[in-house]
C-alpha positions in Angstrom: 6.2 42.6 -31.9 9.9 42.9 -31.9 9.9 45.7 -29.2 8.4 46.0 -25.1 6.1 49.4 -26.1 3.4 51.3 -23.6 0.3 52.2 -25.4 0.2 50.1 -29.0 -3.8 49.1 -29.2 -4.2 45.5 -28.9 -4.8 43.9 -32.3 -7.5 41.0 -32.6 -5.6 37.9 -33.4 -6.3 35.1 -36.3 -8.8 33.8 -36.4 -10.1 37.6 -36.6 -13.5 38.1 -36.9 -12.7 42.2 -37.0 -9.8 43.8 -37.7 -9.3 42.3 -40.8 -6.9 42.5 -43.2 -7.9 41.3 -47.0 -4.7 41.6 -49.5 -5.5 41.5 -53.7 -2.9 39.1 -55.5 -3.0 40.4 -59.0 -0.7 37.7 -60.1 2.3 37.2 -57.6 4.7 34.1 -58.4 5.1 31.0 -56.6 8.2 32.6 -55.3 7.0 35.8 -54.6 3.5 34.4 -52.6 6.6 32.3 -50.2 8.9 35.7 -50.0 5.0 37.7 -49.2 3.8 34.7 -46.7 7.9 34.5 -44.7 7.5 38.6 -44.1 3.5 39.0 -43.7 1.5 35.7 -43.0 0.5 36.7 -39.8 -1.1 40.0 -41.0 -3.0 38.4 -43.3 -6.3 37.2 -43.0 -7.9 36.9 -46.6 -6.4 37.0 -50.1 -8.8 37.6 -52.9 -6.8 36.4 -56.3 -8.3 39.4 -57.8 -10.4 40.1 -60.8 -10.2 36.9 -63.2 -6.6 37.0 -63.1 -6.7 33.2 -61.6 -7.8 32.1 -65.3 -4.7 33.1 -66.7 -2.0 32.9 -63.6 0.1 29.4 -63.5 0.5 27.5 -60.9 -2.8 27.9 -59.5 -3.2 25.2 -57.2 0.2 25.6 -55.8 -0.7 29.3 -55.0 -4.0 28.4 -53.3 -2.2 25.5 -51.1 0.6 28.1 -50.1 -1.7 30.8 -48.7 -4.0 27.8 -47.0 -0.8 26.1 -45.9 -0.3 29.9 -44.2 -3.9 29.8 -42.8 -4.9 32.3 -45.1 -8.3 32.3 -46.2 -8.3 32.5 -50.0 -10.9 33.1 -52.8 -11.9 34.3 -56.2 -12.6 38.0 -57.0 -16.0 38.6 -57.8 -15.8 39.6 -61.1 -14.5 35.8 -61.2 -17.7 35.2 -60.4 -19.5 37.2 -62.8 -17.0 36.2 -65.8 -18.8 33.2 -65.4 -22.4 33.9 -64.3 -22.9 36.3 -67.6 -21.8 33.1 -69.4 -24.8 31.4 -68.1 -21.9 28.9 -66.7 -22.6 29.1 -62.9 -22.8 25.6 -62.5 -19.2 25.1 -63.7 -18.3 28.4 -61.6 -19.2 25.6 -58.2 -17.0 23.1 -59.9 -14.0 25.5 -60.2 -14.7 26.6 -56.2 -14.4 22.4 -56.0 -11.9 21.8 -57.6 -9.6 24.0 -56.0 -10.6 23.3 -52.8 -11.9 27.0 -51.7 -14.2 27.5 -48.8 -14.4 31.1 -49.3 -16.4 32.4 -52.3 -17.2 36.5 -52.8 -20.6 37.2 -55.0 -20.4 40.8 -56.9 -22.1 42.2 -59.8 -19.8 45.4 -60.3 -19.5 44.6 -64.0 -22.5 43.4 -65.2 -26.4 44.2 -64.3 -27.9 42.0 -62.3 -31.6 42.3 -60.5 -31.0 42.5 -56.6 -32.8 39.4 -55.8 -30.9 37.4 -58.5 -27.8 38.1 -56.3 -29.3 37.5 -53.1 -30.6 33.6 -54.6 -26.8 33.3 -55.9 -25.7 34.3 -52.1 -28.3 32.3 -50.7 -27.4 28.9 -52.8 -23.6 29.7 -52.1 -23.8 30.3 -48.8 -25.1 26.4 -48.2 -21.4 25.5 -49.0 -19.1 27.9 -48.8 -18.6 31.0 -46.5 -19.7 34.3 -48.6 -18.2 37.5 -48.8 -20.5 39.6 -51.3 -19.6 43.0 -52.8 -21.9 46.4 -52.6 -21.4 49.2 -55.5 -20.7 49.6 -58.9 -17.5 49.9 -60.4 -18.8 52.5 -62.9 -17.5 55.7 -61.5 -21.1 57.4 -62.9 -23.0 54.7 -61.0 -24.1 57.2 -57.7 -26.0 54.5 -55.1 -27.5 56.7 -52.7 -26.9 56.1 -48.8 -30.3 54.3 -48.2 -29.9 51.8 -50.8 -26.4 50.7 -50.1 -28.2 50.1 -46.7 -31.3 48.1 -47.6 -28.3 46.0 -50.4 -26.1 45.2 -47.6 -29.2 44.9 -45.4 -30.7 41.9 -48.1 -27.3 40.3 -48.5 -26.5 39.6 -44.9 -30.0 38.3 -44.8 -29.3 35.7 -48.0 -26.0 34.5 -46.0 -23.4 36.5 -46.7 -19.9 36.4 -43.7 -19.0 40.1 -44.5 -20.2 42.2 -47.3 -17.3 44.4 -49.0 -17.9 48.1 -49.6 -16.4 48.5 -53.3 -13.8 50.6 -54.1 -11.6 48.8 -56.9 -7.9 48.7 -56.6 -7.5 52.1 -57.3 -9.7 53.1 -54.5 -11.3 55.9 -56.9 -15.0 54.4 -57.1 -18.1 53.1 -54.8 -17.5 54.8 -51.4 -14.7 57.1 -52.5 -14.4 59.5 -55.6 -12.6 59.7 -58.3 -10.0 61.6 -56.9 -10.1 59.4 -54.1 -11.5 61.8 -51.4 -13.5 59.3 -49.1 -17.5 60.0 -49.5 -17.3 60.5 -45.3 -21.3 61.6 -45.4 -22.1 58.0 -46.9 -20.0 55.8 -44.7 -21.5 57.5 -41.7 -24.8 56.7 -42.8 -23.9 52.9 -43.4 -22.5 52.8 -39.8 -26.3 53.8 -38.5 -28.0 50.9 -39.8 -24.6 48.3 -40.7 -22.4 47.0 -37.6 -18.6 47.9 -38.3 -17.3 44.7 -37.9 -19.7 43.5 -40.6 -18.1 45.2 -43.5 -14.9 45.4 -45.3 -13.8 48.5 -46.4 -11.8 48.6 -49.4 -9.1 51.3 -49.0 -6.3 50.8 -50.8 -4.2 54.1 -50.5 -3.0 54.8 -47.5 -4.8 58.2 -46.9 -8.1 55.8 -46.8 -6.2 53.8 -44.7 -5.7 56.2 -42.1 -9.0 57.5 -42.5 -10.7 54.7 -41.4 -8.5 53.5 -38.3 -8.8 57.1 -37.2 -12.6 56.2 -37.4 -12.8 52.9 -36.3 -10.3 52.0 -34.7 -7.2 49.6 -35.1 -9.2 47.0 -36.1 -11.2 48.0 -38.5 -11.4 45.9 -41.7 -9.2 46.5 -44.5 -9.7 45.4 -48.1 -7.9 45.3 -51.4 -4.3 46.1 -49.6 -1.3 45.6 -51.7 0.9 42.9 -51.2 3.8 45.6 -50.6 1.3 47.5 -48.0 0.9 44.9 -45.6 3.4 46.0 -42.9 2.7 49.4 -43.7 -0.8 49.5 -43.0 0.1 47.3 -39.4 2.1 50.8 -38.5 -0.6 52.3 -39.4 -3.2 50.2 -37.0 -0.8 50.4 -33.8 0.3 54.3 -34.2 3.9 53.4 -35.5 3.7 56.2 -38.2 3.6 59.5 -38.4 -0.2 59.5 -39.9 -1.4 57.9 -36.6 1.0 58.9 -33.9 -1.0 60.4 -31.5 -3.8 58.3 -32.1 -3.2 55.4 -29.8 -0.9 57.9 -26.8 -4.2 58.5 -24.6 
């Protein structure tokens, strides 16, 4: 911090294991992932190249050395994941996670219908390998999962191997464990939080009214997916009480 301030929460520092903030690249330049990394790369604790956007981005490689360089962690999205699974091409999905070097692999079926204990083998095989962040939630905004089941999934998925699972939201924060107007199913995430340590999941929140939300919930450290590149300093404000939305929060 630029500034000697009384009462700023204390952030968890990198390595974090909590307070975690995951950004989506969507397709950022060379350039731009320097300019992002010169401004943020100490906010950052995960990028997720998102969807299966790293098929079609250039300079792929350079990208992934850039944010590792920075001490990022970095990985596929998991629809990345289940591009290639659908494909019956899983095998040459492990090749790919070689031959770019990632340690960090997330396991999802948002897109496409998979049987529970299919996922859990996938996380399970992964997880011998790689570190595993899996997904929870449909990206169909008329797929409802009731509060029980998103307990016993996360429940069976921790169990297989995943790190952290991820509560899905999408990018526009308009599905899974919000609505489509965005409004934050509160009565669900309460229910997780009986059963499902904090510190376990990250929440995907991208708008900032989600955001806020959650810190005011959880705390400063509370994990953050699916931030926007842009966002990053932003949501930071947002953890220590250096914006208006959380003020008061942190003042005792």
């Amino acid at each position: 911090m630029n500034f000697n301030l009384k009462n700023v929460p204390a952030r968890s520092s990198k390595p974090r294991e909590e307070g975690l903030t995951m950004v989506m690249d969507k397709g950022l330049s060379l350039r731009q992932v320097e300019d992002f990394l010169s401004m943020n790369g100490d906010l950052v604790d995960l990028v997720k190249l998102g969807f299966g956007s790293s098929v079609v981005s250039p300079g792929l490689q350079d990208k992934i050395n850039l944010y590792k360089q920075a001490g990022i962690k970095t990985y596929f999205g998991g629809t990345l994941f289940e591009v290639f699974t659908i494909r019956g091409q899983f095998e040459d999905y492990m090749r790919v996670l070689d031959q770019y070097g990632l340690e960090y692999v997330e396991v999802s079926d948002g897109s496409m219908d998979m049987p529970h204990d299919e996922k859990c083998n996938y996380i399970a095989q992964l997880a011998k390998n790689y570190t595993v962040l899996s997904e929870v939630g449909s990206k169909d905004a008329n797929v409802i999962i009731p509060p029980y089941k998103w307990i016993k999934l996360m429940k069976a998925e921790f169990e297989a191997g995943s790190w952290k699972v991820i509560a899905e939201a999408r990018e526009s924060g308009t599905v899974g464990i919000f609505r489509g107007t965005g409004e934050i199913r509160s009565g669900l995430i309460d229910e997780i939080l009986t059963e499902i340590p904090a510190e376990s999941i990250i929440w995907e929140a991208p708008q900032k009214g989600q955001q806020v939300w959650f810190i005011k919930l959880l705390g400063t450290n509370v994990n953050l997916g699916n931030i926007a590149p842009e966002e990053v300093i932003p949501l930071e404000t947002l953890r220590l009480g250096l914006r208006g939305d959380t003020f008061n929060q942190f003042l005792g």
